[in-house]
C-alpha positions in Angstrom: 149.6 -148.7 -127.4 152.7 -150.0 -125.8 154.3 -146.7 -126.3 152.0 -144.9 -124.2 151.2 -147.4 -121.6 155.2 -146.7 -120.9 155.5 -143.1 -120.9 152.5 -143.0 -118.6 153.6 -146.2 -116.0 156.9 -146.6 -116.1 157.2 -143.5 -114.9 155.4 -143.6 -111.6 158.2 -145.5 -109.6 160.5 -143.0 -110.2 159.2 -139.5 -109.3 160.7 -139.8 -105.5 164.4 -139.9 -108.0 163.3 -137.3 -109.9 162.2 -134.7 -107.2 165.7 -135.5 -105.4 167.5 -135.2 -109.5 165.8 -132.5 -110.8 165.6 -130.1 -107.8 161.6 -130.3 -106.5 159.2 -130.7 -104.0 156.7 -134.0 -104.4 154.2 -131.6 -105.0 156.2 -129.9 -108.3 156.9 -133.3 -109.1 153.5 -134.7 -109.7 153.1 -132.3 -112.5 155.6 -134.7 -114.4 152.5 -137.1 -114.7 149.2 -134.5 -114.1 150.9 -132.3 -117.3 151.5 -135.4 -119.3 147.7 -136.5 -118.7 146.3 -133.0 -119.4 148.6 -132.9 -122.9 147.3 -136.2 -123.9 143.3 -135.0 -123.0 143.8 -132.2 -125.4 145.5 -134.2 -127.9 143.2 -137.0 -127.9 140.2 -134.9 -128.5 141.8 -132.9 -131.3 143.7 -135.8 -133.0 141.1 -138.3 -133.0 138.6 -136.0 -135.1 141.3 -135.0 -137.2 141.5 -138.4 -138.2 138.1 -138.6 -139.8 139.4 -135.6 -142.3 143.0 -136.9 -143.1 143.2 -140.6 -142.3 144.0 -142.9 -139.4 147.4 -144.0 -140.7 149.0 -140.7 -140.6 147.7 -139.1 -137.6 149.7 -143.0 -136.0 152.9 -141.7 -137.6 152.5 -138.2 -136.6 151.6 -138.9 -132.9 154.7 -141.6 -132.2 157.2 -139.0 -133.9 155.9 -136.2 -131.6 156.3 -138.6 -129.2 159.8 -139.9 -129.6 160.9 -135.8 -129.8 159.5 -135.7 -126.1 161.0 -138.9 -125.0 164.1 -137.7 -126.0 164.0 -134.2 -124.4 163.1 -136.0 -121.1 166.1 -137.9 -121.2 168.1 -135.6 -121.6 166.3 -132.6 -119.3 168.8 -130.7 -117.1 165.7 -129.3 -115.2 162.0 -129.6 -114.4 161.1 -127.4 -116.9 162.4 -129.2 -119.6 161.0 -132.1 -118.4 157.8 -131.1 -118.1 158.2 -129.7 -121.7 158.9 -133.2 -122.8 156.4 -134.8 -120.8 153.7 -132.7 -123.0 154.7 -134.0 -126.1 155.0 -137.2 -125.3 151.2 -136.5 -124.2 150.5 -136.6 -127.5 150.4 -140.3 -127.5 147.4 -140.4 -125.7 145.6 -140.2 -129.3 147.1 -143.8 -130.3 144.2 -145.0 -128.1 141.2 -143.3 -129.6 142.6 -144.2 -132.9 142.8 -147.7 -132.2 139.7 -148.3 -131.0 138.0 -146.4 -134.0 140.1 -148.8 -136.1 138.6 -151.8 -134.3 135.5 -151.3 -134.6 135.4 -150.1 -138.3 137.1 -153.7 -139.0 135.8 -156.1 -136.4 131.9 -157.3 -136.5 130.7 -156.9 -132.6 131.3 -159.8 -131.0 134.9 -160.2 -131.7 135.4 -156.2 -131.3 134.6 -156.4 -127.3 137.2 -158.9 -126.7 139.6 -156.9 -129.1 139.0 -153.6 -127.0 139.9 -155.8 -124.2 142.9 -156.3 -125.6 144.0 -153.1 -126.0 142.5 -151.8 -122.8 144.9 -154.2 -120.9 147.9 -152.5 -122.2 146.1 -149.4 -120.6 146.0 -150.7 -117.4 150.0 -152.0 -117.9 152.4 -153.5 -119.8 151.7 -157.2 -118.4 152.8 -155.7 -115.3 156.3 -155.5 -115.5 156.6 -151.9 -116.9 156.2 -150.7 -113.2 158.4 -153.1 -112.1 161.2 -152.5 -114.4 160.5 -148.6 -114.2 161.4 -149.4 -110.3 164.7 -151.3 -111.5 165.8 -148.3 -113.9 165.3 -146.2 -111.4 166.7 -147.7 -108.4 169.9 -148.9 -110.6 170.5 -146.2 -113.7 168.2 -143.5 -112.6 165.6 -142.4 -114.3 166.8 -140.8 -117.8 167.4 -144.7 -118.4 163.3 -145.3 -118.3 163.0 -142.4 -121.1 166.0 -144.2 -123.1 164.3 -147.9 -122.8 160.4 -145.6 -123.8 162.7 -144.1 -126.8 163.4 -147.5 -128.1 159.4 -149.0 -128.1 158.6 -145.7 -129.5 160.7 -146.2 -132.6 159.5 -149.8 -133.3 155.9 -148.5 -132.9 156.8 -146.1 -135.7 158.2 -149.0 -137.9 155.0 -151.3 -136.8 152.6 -148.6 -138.1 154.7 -148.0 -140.9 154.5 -151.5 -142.0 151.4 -152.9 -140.7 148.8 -150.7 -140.5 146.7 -150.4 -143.5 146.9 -147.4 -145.5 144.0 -144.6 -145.5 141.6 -144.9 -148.5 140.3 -141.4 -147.9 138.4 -139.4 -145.8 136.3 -140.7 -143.4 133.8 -137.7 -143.0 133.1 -135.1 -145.2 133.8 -131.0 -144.5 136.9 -129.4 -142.7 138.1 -129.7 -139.3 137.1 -127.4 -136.5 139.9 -125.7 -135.5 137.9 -123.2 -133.5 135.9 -125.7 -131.5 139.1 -127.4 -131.0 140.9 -124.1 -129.5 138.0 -123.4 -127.2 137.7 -126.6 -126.0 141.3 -127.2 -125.2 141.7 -123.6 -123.7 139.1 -125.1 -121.3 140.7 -128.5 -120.4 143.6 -126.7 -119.9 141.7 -123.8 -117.4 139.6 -126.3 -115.6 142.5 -129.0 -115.2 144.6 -125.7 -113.3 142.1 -124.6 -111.3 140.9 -127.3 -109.9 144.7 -128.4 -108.8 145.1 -124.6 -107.3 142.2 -125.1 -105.8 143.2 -127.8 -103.8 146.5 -125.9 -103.1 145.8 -122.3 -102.5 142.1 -122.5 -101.5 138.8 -122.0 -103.8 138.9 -118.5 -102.9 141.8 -117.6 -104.2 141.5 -115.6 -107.4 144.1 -117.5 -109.3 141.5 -120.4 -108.9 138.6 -118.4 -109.6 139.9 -116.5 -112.4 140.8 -120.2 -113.8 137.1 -121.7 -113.4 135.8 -118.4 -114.8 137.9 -119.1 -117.8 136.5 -122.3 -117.9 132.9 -121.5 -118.0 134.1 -118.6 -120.6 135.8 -121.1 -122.8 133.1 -123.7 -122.3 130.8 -120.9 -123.6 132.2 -120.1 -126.7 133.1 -123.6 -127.7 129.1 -124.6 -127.9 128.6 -121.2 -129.9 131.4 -122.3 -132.3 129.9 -125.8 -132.6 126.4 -124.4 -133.3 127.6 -122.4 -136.4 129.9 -125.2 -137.5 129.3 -127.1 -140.6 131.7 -130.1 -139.3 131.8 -129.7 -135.5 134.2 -132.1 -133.3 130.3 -133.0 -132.0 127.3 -131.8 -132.4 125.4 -130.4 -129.4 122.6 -132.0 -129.4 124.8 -135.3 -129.2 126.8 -133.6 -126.2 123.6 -133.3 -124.1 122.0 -136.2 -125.1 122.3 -139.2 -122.4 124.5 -141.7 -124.4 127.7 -138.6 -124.6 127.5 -136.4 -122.1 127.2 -139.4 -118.8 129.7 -141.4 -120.9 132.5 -138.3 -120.0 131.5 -137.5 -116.9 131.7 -141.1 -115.4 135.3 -141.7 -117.1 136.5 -138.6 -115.5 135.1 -139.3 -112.2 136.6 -142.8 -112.0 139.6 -142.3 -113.5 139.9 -139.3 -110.9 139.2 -141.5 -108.2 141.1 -144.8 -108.4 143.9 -143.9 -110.6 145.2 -141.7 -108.1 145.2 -143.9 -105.4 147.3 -146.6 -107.5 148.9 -144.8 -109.7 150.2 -141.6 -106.9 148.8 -141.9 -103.0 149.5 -145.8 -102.3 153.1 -145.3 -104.5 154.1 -141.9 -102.2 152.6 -144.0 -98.8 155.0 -147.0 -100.2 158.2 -145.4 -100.1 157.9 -143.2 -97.2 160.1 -144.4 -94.5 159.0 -142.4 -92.1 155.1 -142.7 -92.0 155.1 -145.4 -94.9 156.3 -148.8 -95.9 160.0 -147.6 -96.8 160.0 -149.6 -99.9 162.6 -149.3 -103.0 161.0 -147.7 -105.7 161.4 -151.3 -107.6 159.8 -152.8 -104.9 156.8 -150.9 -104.4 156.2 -151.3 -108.1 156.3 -155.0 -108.0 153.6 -154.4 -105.1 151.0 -152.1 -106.0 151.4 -151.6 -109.7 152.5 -155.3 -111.1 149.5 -156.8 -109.6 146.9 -155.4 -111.1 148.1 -154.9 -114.2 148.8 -158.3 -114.6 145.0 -159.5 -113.1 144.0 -156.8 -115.9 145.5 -158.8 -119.0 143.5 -161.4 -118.1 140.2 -159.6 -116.8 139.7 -156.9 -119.7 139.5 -159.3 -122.9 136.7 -161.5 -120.2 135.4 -157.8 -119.4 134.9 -156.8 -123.2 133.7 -160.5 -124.0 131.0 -160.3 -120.6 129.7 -156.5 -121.7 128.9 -157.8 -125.4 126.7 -160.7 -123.6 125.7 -158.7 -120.4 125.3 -155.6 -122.2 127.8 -152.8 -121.6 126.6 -149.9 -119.2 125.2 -152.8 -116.6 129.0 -154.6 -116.4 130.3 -150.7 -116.2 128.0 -150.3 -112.7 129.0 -153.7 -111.4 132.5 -152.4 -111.5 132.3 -149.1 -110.3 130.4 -150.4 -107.3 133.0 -153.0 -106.8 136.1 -150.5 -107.4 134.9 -148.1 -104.3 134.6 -150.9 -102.3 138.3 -151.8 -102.5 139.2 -148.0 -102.3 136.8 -147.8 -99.2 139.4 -151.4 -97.7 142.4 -149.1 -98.9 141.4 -145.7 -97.3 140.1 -147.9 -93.6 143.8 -149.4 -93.3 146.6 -147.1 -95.7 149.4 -148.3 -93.7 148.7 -151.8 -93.4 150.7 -152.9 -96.4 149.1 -156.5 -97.4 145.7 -155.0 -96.6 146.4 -152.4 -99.2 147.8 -154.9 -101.3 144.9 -157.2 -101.8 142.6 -154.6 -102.0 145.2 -152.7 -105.4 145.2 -156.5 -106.4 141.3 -156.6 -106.6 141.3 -153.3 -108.7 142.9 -155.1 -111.1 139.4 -157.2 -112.7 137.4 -155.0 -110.8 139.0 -151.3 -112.3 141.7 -152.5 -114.9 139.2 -154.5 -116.3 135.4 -154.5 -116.1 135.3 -150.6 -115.7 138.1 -149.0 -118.6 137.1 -152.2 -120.6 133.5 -150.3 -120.5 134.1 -147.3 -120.8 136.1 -147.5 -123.9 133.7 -149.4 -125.7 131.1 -147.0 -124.8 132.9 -144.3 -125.7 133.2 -145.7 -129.8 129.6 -147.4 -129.7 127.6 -144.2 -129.0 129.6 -141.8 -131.1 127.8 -140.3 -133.5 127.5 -142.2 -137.0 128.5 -138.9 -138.6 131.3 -138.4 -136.5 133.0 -141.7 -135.4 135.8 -140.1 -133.9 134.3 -137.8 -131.9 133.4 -139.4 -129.0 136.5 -141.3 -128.7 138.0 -138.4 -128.9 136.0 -136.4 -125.9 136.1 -139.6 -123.7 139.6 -140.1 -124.4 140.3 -136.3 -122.9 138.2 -137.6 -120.2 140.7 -140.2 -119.3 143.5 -137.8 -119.5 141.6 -134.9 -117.6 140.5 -137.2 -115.0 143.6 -138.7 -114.4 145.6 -135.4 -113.7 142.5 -134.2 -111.5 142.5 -136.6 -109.8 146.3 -136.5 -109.0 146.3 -132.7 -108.7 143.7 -133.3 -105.6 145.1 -135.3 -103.4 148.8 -134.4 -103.9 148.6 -131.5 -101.7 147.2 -134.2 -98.7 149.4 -136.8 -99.9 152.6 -134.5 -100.1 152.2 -134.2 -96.1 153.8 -137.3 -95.8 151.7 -138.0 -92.3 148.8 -140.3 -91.6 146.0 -137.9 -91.6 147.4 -136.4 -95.2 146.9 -139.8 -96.8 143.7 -140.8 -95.2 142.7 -137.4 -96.7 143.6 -138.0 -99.9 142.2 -141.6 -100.4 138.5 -140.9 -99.0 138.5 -138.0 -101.7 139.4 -140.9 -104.0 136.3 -142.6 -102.5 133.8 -139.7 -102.8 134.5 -139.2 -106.4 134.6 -142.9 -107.6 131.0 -143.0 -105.9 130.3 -139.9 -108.0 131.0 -142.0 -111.0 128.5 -144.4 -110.1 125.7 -142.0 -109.6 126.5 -140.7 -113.0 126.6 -144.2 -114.6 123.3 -144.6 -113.8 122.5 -141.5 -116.2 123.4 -143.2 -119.3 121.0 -143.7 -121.6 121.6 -146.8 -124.8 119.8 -148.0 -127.9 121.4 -151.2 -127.0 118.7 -153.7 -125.5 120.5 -155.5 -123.8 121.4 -152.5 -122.0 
């Protein structure tokens, strides 16, 4: 998990160094995380029901070696294509996620799986909060190849950890084959709707690169329910997509994750280091900020967030926090350069965000997969998280990359809109869980 969290957070401080390194605007830069995000969707979604066919323990090896190969290409990338190259691959990584959390509840009775999932899901919001910071100290001090180089290192002692510690498969999980087809469409359309929605914001809705991308979309979307219909083994069965305990479940983990990991994870860290319109912080600096805080609140508040949902019930604590999580973006976006403002209210995100609402959604998204196909919600919901956090970045960097007052104010109440979108679909979720 570790492995991951780094590749995704560490990161972040450093893309001011590597648009100045590597020869691009902030705009091209932001594809260093929004392509990294959209490689792990697809990945996630493929990889975690390929793990029902051909075990757990080898789809773990085979994500963290794909992984390492990407690391390493990033480290040493002479340009932004090769960069972004490696940044896809290490997408990959994404799947370690799904997997675990499959794993965890197949060997954990319920009450000790929220607070597990917890766990895990507070390595998702950071590294105990230091990986930001010490992203900000590479950066500022060796540059940022030396962030890939310290990510190279974790992502070899993962391999040896699985390697080692991880039990090995006993079979199959499901019976039949996988579904290569269904898994082509549906990544053909991640990848389609994820591009037009950030040339959307760009070059205008009317522009026929964006429609002839959303028209793909709906294509792609189209054949991948045919292929499912007339597949023995689908990744998931349409009557399970539209029922109310999927198809909510994805839309409200790609709402909020559009909405406030943009503004923590890309608008506040851009505002931060402007010197002209910003806070003209180091890139250490602003990490220790804006991203150590709430990851560290999160270590603490997502094992209490998975412990609360298996009392409170699960979809209710989801609400609470999304209601609470656009109320701090609504503080952030009615004061963006007041820096302490903005800093309690990133601070808040962390129990509020970091932990009651990815705590949630993660355990939703294992709890309502299908019984025939336990990795196949997992899988979808963890696409969500990687779809909705490139959307999210691809729509406000255009506002954002201004670099003026009115640019960020633009960007964050966009951030607003669509976390209060992810409420209103929360409330669509439907459970055979009473308590619920």
């Amino acid at each position: 998990m570790i492995a991951y969290q780094l590749n995704a957070s560490m990161v972040t401080p450093a893309l001011p160094d590597m648009a100045r390194e590597l020869h691009g605007s902030v705009d091209d830069i932001s594809r260093v995380s929004s392509l990294f995000f959209l490689a792990g969707a697809i990945a996630g979604v493929v990889l975690s029901r390929l793990s029902d066919f051909v075990g757990r323990k080898k789809l773990l090896l085979a994500v963290l070696t794909v992984t390492a190969v990407g690391t390493l290409l990033c480290a040493l990338a002479p340009s932004l294509p090769v960069m972004l190259t490696g940044r896809a691959l290490q997408g990959s990584s994404s799947a370690a996620f799904q997997l675990a959390y499959v794993i965890l509840n197949e060997r954990l009775n319920a009450k000790v799986f929220g607070t597990a999932l917890g766990v895990i899901t507070a390595i998702n919001g950071g590294v105990g909060g230091l990986d930001g910071y010490l992203g900000g100290l590479l950066a500022d001090h060796l540059g940022f190849r030396s962030i890939f180089a310290a990510v190279l290192l974790v992502g070899v002692l993962a391999i040896a950890c699985v390697t080692t510690l991880i039990p090995d498969d006993t079979g199959p999980i499901a019976a039949g084959r996988m579904d290569w087809w269904g898994s082509a469409a549906l990544s053909v359309a991640l990848v389609c709707v994820t591009y037009g929605v950030s040339n959307g914001s760009s070059d205008g809705w009317t522009d026929i690169a964006t429609l002839g991308y959303l028209a793909a979309t709906v294509i792609m979307f189209v054949v991948f329910v045919a292929v499912e219909r007339r597949t023995p083994t689908p990744l998931i069965a349409v009557e399970h997509l539209r029922s109310r305990q999927v198809w909510p479940v994805i839309a409200t983990t790609v709402l909020v994750l559009s909405g406030v990991f943009a503004v923590i994870n890309f608008t506040v860290v851009v505002i931060s280091q402007n010197a002209g319109t910003g806070y003209g912080l180091s890139a250490s600096r602003s990490a220790l900020l804006y991203l150590t805080p709430a990851a560290v609140i999160g270590v603490l508040a997502a094992p209490l967030s998975g412990w609360l949902a298996t009392k409170a019930g699960w979809i209710r604590v989801l609400r609470v926090g999304l209601v609470l999580s656009t109320a701090a973006l609504v503080v952030i976006a009615l004061a963006p350069l007041s820096r302490w403002t903005v800093f309690v209210a990133v601070a808040a995100l962390g129990v509020t965000y970091n932990g009651l609402v990815l705590t949630t959604v993660n355990g939703l998204g294992v709890l309502q997969s299908p019984k025939e196909a336990p990795a196949a919600l997992p899988g979808l919901n963890g696409a969500a998280f990687g779809i909705g956090a490139g959307l999210g970045i691809g729509l406000v960097a255009p506002f954002a990359a201004r670099g003026s007052v009115s640019g960020y104010s633009t960007a964050l109440w966009i951030s607003v809109g669509i976390t209060f979108l992810a409420f209103v679909t929360s409330l669509c979720i439907a459970s055979c869980d009473a308590q619920d």
